[in-house]
C-alpha positions in Angstrom: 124.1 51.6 132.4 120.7 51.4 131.3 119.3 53.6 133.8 121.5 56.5 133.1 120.6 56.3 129.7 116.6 56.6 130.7 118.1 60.1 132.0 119.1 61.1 128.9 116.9 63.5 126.7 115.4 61.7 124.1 117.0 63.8 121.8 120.6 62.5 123.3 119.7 59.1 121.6 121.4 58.9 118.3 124.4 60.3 119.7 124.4 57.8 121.7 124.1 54.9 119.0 126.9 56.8 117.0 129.1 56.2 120.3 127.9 52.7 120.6 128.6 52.0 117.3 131.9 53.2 117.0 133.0 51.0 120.1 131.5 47.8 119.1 133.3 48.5 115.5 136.6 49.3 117.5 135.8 45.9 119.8 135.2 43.5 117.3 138.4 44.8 115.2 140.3 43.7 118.0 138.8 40.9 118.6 137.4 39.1 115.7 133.9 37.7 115.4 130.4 38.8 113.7 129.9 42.5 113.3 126.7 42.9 111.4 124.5 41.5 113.4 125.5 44.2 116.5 125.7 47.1 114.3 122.1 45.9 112.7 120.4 46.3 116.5 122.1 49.2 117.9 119.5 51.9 118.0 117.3 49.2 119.0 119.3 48.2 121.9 119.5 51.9 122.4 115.4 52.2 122.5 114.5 49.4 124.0 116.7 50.5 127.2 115.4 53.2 127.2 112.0 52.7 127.0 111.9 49.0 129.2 112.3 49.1 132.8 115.8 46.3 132.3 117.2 44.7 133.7 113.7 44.3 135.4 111.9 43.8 131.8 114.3 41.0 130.4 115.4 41.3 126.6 115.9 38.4 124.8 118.3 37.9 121.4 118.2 36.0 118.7 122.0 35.6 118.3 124.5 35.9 120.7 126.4 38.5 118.5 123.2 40.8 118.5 124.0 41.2 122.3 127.2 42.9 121.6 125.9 46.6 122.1 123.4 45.2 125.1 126.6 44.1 126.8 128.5 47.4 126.3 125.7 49.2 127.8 125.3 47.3 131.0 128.4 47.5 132.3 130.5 45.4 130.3 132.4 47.8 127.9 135.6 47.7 130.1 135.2 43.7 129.3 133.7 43.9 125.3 137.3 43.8 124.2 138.0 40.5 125.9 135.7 38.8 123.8 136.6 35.2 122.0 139.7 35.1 124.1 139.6 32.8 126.9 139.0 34.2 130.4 137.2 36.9 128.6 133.5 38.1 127.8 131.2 35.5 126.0 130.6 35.8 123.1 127.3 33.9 123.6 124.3 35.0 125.9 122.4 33.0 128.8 119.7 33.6 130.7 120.2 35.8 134.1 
């Protein structure tokens, strides 16, 4: 959850994205569906978490396969495997 992750020492943070990384590759090898555009904003997911006050500051993504690592860090990694099947996760985002 993004404010355990403000806990974290700053220089905690690229483990962090390794971790990330690794389960959004693991995810979307399950799963199917666009990887590069998650893997291309995980240490900014990573920093802007960390350095916004969300999910008070909103974040805002281009594409809704950028939010892939944003949804695995608030709370939704139990559910990041479930996406494109139906039921499951969106793949898409929407406002909150």
């Amino acid at each position: 959850m993004p404010a355990d992750l403000r806990t974290l020492d700053e220089s905690e943070l690229p483990q962090l994205a390794s971790e990330l990384r690794a389960e959004l590759i693991d995810a979307v090898s399950h799963t199917g569906g666009h990887l590069g555009a998650g893997l291309g904003v995980v240490e900014l997911t990573v920093a802007l978490h960390y350095v916004f006050n969300t999910p008070d500051d909103r974040l805002i993504w281009d594409v809704g396969h950028q939010a892939y690592p944003h949804k695995i860090l608030t709370g939704r990694r139990d559910r990041i495997r479930t996406l494109r099947q139906e039921g499951g996760l969106s793949g898409f985002t929407r406002r909150a």
